[in-house]
N, C-alpha and C positions, 0 to 999 in steps of 0.2 A: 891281746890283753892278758894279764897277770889275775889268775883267781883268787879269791879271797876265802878263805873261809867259811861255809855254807852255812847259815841257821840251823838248816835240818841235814848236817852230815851225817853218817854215819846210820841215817833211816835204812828203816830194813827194805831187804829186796836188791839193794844196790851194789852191794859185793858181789862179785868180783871183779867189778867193769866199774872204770876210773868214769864216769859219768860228771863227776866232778871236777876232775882236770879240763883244765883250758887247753887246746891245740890253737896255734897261731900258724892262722890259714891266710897271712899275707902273704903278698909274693908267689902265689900258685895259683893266679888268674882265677880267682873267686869270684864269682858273680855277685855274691853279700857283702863281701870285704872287701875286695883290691878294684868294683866297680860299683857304689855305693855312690861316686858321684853322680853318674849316669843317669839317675831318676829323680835324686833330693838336690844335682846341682852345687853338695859342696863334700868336697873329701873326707875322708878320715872320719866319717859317722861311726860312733858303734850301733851296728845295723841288724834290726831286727825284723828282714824283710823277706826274700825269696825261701818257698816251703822248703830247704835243705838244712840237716842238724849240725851242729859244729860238735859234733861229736865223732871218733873214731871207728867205724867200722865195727863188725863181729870181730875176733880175733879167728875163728875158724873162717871166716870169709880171707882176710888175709894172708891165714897160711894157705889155702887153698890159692889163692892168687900166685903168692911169692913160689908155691911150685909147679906151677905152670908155665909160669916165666924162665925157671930155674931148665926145665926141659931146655927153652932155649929156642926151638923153633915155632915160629907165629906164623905159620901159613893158612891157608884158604880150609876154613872145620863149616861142619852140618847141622844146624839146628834141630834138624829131625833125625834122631839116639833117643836110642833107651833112657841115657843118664840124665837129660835133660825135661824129657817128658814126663818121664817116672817121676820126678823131684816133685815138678808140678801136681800130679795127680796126688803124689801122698801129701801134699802142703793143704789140697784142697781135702783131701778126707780126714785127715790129722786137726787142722785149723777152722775149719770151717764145716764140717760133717757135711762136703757135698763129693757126689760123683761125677767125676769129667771122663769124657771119653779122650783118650788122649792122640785120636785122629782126629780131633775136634781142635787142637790147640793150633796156635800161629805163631809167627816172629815178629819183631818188627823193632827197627831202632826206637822208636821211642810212642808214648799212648798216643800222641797226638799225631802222629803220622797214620795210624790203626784210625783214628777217628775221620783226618784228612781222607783214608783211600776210603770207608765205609759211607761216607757222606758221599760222595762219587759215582759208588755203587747203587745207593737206595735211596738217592734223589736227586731229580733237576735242577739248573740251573732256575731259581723263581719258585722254588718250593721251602715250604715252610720246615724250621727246627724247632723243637717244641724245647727251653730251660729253664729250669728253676732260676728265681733271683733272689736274691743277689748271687750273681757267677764267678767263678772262675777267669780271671780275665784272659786267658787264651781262649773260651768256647766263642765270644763274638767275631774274636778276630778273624779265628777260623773261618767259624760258616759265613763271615761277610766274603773273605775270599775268594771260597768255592761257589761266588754268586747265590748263595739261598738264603732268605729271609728269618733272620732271627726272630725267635716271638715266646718273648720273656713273660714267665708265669710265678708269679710270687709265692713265695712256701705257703702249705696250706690252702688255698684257695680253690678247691674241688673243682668250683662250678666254671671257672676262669683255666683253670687244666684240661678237663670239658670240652668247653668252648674253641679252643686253641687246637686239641686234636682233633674232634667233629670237622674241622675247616678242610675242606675238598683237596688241597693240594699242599698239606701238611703231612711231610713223610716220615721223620725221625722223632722221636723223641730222645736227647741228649740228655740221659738220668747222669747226675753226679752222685755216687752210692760209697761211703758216707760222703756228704756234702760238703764243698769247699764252695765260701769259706768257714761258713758256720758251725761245722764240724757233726752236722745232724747226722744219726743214726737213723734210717728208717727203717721203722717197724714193720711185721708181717702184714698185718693188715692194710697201710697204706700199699707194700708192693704188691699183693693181692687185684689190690683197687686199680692200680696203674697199670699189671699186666690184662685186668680184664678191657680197660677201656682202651688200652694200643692193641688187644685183638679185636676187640669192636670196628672201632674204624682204619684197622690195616698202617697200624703205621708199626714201624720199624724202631728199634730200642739197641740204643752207644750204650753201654752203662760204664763209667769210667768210678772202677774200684779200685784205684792206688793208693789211695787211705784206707782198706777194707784191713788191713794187719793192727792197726790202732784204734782199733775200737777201745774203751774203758769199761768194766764193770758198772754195773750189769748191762751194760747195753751191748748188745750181741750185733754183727753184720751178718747180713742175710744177702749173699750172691744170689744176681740174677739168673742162674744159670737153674736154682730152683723151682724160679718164678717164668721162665719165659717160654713153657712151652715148645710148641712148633712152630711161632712163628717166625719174624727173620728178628734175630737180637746176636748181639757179640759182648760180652766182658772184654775189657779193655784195660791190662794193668801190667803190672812191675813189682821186682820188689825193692826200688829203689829208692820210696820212700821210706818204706818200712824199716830199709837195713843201710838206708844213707848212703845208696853207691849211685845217684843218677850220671855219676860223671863216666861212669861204664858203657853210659847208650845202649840198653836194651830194655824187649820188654815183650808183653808174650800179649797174646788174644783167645780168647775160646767162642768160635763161631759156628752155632749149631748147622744153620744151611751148610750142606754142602758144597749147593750151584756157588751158592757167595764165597764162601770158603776158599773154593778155586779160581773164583774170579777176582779176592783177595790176592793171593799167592800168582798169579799171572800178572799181577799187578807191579807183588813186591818182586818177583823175579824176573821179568822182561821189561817192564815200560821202565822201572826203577832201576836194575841193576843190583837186587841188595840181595843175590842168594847166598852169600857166604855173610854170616853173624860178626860180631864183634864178640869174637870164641871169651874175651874178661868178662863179659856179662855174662854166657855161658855159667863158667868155671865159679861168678860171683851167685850166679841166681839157684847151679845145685847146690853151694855149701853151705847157701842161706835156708833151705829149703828143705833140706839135709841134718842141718848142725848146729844151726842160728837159735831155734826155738827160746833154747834158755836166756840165751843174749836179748830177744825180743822181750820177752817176757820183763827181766829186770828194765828194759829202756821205757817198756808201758809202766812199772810203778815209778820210773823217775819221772816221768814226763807226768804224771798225775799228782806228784808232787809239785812239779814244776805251779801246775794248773790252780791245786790249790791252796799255794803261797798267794797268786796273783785273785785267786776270790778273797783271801785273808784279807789280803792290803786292800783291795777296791771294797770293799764292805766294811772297812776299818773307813775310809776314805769319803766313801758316797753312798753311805747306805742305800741313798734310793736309785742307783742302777739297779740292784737286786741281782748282780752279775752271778753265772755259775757257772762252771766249766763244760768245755763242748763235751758231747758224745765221746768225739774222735779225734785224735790226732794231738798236734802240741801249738795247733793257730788259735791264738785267745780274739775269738772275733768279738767285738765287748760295743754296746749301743751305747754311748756317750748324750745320744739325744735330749733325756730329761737333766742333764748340765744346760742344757742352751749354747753350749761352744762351738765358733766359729769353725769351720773346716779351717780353710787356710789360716787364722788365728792359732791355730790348735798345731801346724803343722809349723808355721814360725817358729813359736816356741819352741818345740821339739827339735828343730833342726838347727835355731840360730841361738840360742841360749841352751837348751840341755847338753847338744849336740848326739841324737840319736836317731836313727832312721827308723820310723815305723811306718807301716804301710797304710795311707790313707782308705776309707771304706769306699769311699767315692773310685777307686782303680777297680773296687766291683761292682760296680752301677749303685750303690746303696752310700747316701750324703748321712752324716751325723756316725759314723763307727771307727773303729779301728781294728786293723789286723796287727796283732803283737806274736811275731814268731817267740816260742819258749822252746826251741828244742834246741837248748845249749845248758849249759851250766850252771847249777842255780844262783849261784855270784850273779850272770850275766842277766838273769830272768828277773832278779830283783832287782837289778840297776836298771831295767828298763821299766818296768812296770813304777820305780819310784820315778824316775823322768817322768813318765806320762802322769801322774798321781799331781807330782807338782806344776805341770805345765798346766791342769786342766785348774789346778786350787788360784794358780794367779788371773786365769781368763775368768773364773768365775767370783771371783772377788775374796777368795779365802783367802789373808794374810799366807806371805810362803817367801824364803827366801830362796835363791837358785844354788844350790848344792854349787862351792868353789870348783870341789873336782870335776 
């Protein structure tokens, strides 16, 4: 796509990183772009779907890439160095004022393989997962898989949280830490709450923090790693949200047990095969880790601008969503509910007249929402959010004509 002109260019925070330039990510097997048909069925959406930015990289991650390659030889490298631990440990005392042991840390191609072998390890086939809802739509697929009993607990809901871990052969609880889709930040006091009732009835804590780098002021992310005690718990993350390289494949873990630890790493290196890293994820996750900060920093005030463009228009729009931007991240999970609009009505529209792919709420167990990806351009964050603005004003009877272009 060709950018236009932003409302708010030139906002501060944003220099020196083109946050505003469009990159045209056709033709390099995108999964948003060049397979867009694949889930809406019809090509050429502009698509505001899979949590990845259509934005450029750090440029310190790049050159750091571009000389590693430059060396020239890619052969068989070690995840466990100084250069790569170290990065970790100062990301967590830097970012997040926690201390990791950095014999505690692990590898792994990607969170959801960390979450695949820990399920394995710290429950039966026929034993319960304890997640918040609406999910993540790989946490089902998963633990249906691996044979365990999903057992979906709605945000908020103490007593039904409770209830779910209290159950005799309930072994995990699957925390999303911040929350996808919803983009929640939890606070000290709920993780408090949760680490005391997973040491009450012995159950074991995924905490999947790959949105823990986008938090937004003032809401702070609070790693589990503060919270979990001695019991059996793993952080499970990347920086590949945060710094838009998922297509690098990697990703790290900090698992206090030791026994588990190594019966992780027995896992990833013998039954698997995976003891030599994908050394670009390496080389991408010290220089993120390293030399990124500033980069991050300006990508959280665009993306916060992104967010509150899209509460302008939906408040300008329907006042009575009362919409507000997530905690975390750039997914505008937005409750459409008090419109009264049809899901599939809602998704015609958008796909057969606007022509734009937005992610139905219904792909996270939750009917009446929408996930709107904003982590691109603001040209492209207000051409989708006015798509959805006008599709919902025709279902709902507001006079609206369909934008020609």
């Amino acid at each position: 796509m060709t950018a236009t002109p932003s409302r708010a260019a030139g906002e501060a925070g944003r220099a020196p990183y083109a946050f505003d330039t469009a990159v045209d990510r056709h033709g390099t097997w995108c999964t948003q772009w060049d397979y867009v048909e694949d889930r809406f069925g019809v090509p050429g959406l502009l698509p505001f779907t899979i949590s990845d930015m259509d934005f450029e990289t750090a440029p310190e991650i790049r050159a750091a890439l571009r000389g590693r390659l430059d060396h020239g030889v890619l052969g068989y490298s070690r995840w466990r160095q100084e250069d790569f631990l170290s990065a970790i440990v100062h990301w967590y005392a830097s970012r997040h004022s926690a201390s990791v042991d950095p014999g505690s840390i692990v590898y792994a191609p990607s969170v959801m393989y960390q979450v695949s072998q820990l399920l394995r390890l710290w429950s039966r086939p026929g034993d319960g997962v304890v997640v918040h809802t609406p999910m993540y739509d790989a946490f089902p697929r998963t633990v249906a898989a691996h044979g365990r009993e999903l057992r979906e607990c709605p945000l908020d809901d103490w007593d039904e949280f409770e209830r779910l871990l209290a159950l005799p052969d309930t072994a995990v609880l699957l925390l999303c830490s911040p929350h996808n889709p919803t983009g929640r930040v939890w606070q000290a006091d709920e993780l408090d709450r949760m680490a005391g009732l997973c040491a009450r009835y012995g159950v074991a804590v995924i905490s999947d923090e790959i949105h823990s780098d986008l938090a937004h002021a003032p809401h702070v992310h609070r790693t589990w790693v503060e919270y979990g005690g001695d019991g059996r718990w793993a952080v499970v993350t990347s920086a590949s949200k945060s710094f838009n390289i998922p297509a690098l494949n990697g990703s790290y873990g900090i698992i206090r047990d030791s026994a588990s630890r190594e019966a992780y790493l027995r896992q990833l290196k013998e039954a698997d095969g995976l003891s030599s890293p994908a050394v670009l994820s390496l080389v991408g996750h010290i220089a993120a880790y390293r030399e990124g900060a500033p980069w991050l920093d300006a990508l959280r005030d665009y993306l916060a601008g992104n967010l509150a463009m899209v509460a302008a228009r939906l408040r300008e729009a329907f006042p009575q969503l009362g919409w507000e931007p997530p905690h975390a991240g750039y997914l505008a999970w937005i409750d459409l509910r008090p419109l009264g609009a049809d899901d599939d009505a809602l998704q015609r529209e958008l796909v057969e007249v606007e022509k734009v792919a937005i992610m139905p709420g219904t792909a996270y167990g939750s009917a009446g929402r929408v996930r709107l990806n904003v982590g691109c351009p603001r040209s492209k964050a207000e051409a989708g959010v006015d798509a959805l603005v006008r599709a919902l004003r025709r279902l709902t009877s507001v006079e609206e004509v369909p934008d020609p272009a």
